[in-house]
C-alpha positions in Angstrom: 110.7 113.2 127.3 110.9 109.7 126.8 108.4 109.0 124.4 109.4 111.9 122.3 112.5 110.2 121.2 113.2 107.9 118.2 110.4 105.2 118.3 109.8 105.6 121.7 111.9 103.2 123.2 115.3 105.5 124.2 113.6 105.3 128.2 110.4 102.8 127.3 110.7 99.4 127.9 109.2 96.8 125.9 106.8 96.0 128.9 105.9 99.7 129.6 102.3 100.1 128.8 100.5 103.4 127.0 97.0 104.6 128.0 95.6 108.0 127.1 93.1 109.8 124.6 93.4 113.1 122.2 90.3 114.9 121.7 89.5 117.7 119.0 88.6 121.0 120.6 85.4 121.5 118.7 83.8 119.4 116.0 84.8 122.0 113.1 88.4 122.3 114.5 90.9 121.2 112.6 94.0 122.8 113.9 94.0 121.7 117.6 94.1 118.2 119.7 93.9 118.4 123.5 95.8 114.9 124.7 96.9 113.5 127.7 98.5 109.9 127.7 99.8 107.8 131.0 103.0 105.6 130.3 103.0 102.9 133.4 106.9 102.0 133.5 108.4 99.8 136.2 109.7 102.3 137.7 106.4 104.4 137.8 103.7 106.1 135.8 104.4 109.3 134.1 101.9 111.9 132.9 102.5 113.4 129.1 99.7 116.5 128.6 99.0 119.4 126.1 97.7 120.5 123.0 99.4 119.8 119.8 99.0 122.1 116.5 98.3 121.2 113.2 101.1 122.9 111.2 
């Protein structure tokens, strides 16, 4: 996945823009985050979801 490499720019262009939100499951939780992000590219958007653990 693109913006899992480096600094995020292996696939990104400079122009590509980020939009998206992580949310806590519950407000004493403080091992998950639900997220979802949109990366608009020029050559489309793509759609990064899950839920990321607190190690």
């Amino acid at each position: 996945m693109d913006s899992l490499l480096g600094n995020g720019q292996e696939y990104c262009g400079l122009d590509d823009t980020i939009s998206g939100k992580g949310v806590k499951q519950g407000i004493a939780d403080t091992a998950l985050i639900k997220f979802s992000f949109q990366i608009q590219t020029d050559t489309g958007l793509i759609q990064h979801s899950g839920t990321a653990t607190k190690l």
